[in-house]
N, C-alpha and C positions, 0 to 999 in steps of 0.2 A: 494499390500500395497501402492505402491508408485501413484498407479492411485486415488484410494480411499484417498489419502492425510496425510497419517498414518504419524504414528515415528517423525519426526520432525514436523508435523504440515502444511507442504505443502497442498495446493491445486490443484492439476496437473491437474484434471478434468476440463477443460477449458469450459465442456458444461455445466458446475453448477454455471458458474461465472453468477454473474449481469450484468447490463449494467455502471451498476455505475463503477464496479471492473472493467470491458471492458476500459471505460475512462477512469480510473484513470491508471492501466496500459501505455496507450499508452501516456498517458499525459507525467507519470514518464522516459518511451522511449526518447522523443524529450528532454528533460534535459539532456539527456547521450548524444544524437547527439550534442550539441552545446558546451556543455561542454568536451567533447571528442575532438571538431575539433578545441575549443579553447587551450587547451592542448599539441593538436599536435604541432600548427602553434607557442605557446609558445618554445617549445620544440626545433622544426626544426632552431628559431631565435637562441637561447642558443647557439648551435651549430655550426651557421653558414654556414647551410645545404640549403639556396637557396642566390641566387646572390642579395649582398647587405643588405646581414644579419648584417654584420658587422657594416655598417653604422648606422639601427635601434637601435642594441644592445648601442652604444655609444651616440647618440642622443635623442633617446626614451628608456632610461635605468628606467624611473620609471613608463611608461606606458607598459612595457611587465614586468614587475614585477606587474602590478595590474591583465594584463594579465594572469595570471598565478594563482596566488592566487584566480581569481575568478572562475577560471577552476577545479580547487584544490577543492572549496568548493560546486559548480555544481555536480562535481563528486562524494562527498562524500555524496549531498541530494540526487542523484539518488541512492546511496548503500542504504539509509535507504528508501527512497520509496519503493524499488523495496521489500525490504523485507518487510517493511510492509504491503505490497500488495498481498502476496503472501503465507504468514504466517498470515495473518487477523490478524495484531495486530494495534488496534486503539489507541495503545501510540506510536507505531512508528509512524503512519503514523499523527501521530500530532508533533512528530519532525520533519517529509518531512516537515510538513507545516510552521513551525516555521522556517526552515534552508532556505526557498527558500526568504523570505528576506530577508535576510544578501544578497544572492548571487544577487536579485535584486538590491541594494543598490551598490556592487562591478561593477557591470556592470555597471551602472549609472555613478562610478566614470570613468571609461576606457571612456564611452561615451564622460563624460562633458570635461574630461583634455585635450583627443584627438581636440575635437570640439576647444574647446576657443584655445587650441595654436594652430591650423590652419588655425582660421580665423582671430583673431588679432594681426596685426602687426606680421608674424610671420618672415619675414626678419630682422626686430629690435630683436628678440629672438634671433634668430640661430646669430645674430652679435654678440650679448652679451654674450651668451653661447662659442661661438666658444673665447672669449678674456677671458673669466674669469671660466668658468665651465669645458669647454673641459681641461684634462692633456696634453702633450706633445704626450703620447703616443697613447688616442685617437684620436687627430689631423690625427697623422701618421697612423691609420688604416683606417679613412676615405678617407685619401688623395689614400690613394692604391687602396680603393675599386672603390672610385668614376674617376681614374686615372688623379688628378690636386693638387695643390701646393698651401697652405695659401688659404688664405677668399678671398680676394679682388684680389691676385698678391702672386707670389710669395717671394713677397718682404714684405707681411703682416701677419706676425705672421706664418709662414709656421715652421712644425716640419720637420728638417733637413733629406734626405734620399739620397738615390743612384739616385733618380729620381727626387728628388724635392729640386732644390738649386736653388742659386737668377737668376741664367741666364737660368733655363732650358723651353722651350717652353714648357708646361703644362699648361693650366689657373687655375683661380683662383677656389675653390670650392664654392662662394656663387649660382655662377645660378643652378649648379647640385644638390649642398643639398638643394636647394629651393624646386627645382622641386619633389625631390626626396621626403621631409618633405610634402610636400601639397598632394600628388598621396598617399603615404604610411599611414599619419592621415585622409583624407580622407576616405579609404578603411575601416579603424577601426572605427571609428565611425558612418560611413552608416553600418557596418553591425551591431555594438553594436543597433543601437539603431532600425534597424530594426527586432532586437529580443527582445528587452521592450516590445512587444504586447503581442507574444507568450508565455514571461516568466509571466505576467499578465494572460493570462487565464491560465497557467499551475495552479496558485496559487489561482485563482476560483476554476478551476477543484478539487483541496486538500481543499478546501475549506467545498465544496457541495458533495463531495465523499467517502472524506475520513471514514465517520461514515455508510455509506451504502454499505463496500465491500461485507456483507451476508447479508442473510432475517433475520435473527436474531435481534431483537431491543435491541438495549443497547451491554451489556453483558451476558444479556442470565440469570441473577442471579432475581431471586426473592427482589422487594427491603425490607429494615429492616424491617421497618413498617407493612411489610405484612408477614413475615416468621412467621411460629409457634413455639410456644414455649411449653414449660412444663406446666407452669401456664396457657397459654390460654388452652389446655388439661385438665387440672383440673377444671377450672375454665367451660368448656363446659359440663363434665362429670357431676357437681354437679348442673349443672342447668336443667342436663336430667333429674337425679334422683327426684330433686324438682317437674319435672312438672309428671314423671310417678307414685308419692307417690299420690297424687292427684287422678289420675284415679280411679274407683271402678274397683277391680278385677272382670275378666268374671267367669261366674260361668260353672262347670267343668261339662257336663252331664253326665248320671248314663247310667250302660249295658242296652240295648236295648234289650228284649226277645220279643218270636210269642205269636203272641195274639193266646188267649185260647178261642172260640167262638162254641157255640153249633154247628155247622156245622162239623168241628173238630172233635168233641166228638164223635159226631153219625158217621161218617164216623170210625174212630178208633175203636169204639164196632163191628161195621159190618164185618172189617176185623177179630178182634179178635175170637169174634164166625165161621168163614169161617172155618179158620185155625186149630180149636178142632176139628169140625167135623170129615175135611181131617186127621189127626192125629189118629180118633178111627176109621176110617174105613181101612186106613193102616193097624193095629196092627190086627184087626180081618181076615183081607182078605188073611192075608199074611204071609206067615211061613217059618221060617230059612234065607234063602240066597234070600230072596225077590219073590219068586214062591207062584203065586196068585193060589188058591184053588179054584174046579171048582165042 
């Protein structure tokens, strides 16, 4: 049952796919990939599960929250792809196609925000940030990660710690969270935007695919206009009878009997007279139990 595609509507037979359902398939695949690894790498930052997480999380606090939401929403067009792909249903896979611009548009913003605060002025940002945006308390998780004290000096705005007070030799953190902001929005926006291309044909691919997962045209339904109805039924019946009242009935032939031909005749006499003779010389010849007289 389950090869043949039964009970739910699956198609498991993979040698009955098209080529269109072939693409569209692996189209829907590379969505989960990217969406998936975006996901993770959100996830692992949350966490603080690789060296310097912390620092992201506090400085790019509204770029891994778009991060994330646009992973969220990747993930959720590859759930309705994959099923519509697989269940041939050409209303889901017209939400796959409707959902993957929203998630195009998500990525674009991770791109553009990444890009422009890293290439403009982004030592005048992280100044401004680090005097009016940064809490006391992010100060202090940065200064731990990145091991240095205040912006400039210790003596600048530093959040007070066991390590970081006005005389302790640690420097300042602008040249590390420099370094660190330009390397880390760097990485996310070459790799955002070197996935625009791919999330662009994915959204061809649904585009051009989605209506040819079977050989089936359409829905497979007879359109209105051409279904039969009752009245066209009646309406065809009464126009039979019209044109068959018209016809002249065929005329029905009578029994066939053997011709009666003097030939006949004389042959039937011939036998007849044969027959008497044989019959009176019988009855003379012959007596009791058929013993011919001599």
């Amino acid at each position: 049952m389950l090869e043949e595609g039964e009970g739910l509507g699956l198609e498991l037979h993979v040698g009955k796919w098209t080529l269109h359902k072939w693409c569209l398939v692996l189209s829907v695949c590379t969505v989960l990939v990217y969406g998936a690894a975006g996901l993770v790498c959100a996830i692992l930052t949350w966490f603080g599960a690789w060296d310097h997480a912390d620092v992201m999380y506090v400085a790019d606090y509204d770029i891994l929250v778009f991060i994330t939401l646009a992973s969220s929403i990747l993930l959720l067009t590859f759930l309705v792809g994959i099923s519509g792909a697989l269940l041939n249903s050409r209303p889901l896979l017209a939400v796959y196609a409707l959902l993957l611009w929203p998630a195009l548009i998500s990525m674009l913003v991770i791109g553009y925000t990444s890009y422009k605060r890293a290439t403009f002025a982004l030592d005048r940002k992280l100044n401004l940030a680090w005097s009016q945006w940064y809490t006391p308390l992010g100060r202090h998780i940065i200064q731990d990660a990145l091991h240095c004290c205040g912006f400039y000096s210790a003596l600048h705005e530093a959040a007070p710690s066991a390590r970081c007070y006005p005389r302790t030799p640690l420097p300042g953190c602008k040249g590390k969270l420099l370094r660190f902001e330009r390397a880390s929005l760097a990485g996310v926006w070459g790799a955002v935007f070197a996935l625009v291309p791919v999330h662009i044909v994915n959204i061809a691919v649904a585009l051009l695919c989605a209506n040819h997962v079977t050989r089936t045209f359409g829905k497979g339904l007879t359109p209105k206009r051409y279904r039969l109805r009752g009245e066209d039924v009646r309406a065809d019946a009464a126009a039979l009878m019209r044109v068959l009242s018209d016809v002249r009935p065929v005329a029905r032939p009578g029994f066939t009997r053997a011709p009666s031909s003097g030939v006949f005749r004389e042959d039937r006499s011939y036998y007849d007279d044969t027959l008497d003779k044989w019959e009176e010389e019988s009855k003379t010849d012959s007596v009791g139990l058929g013993i011919r007289r001599r």
